[in-house]
N, C-alpha and C positions, 0 to 999 in steps of 0.2 A: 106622614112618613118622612117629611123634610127633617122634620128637628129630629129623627134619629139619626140622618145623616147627615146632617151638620155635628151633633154628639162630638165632643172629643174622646180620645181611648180610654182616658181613667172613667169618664161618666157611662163608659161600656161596658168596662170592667166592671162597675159597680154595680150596675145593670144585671149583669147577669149573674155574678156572684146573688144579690139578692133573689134571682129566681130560681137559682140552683138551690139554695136555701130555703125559699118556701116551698119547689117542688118536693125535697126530701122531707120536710115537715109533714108535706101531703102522703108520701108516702108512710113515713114512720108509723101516721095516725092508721091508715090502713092497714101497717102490720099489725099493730097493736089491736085491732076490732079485732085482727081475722085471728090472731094470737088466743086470744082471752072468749070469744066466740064459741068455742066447743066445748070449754067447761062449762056446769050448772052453778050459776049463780043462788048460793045457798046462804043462809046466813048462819053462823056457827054462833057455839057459847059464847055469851060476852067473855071479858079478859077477868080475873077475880076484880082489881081494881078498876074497873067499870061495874061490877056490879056491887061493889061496897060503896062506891060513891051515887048508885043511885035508891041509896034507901034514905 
């Protein structure tokens, strides 16, 4: 707990600028599960050109 509080202010700032940034990343990832979550994952027709290129 000392070398945070030795820390200068920019190495605090930076500090938590990157936590606020991968908190939101955590979050994002969590909208996006709960987002896409209630649709059926279904697989549709290929595109024409996917399916002329796999003959």
């Amino acid at each position: 707990m000392s070398a945070l509080l030795d820390a200068t202010d920019k190495s605090r700032r930076t500090l938590r600028v990157a936590v606020i940034a991968a908190a939101l990343g955590v979050a994002g990832m969590f909208t996006a599960a709960f987002t896409f979550a209630g649709e059926p994952a279904e697989a549709g027709e290929p595109a024409p050109q996917v399916a002329a290129a796999q003959r």
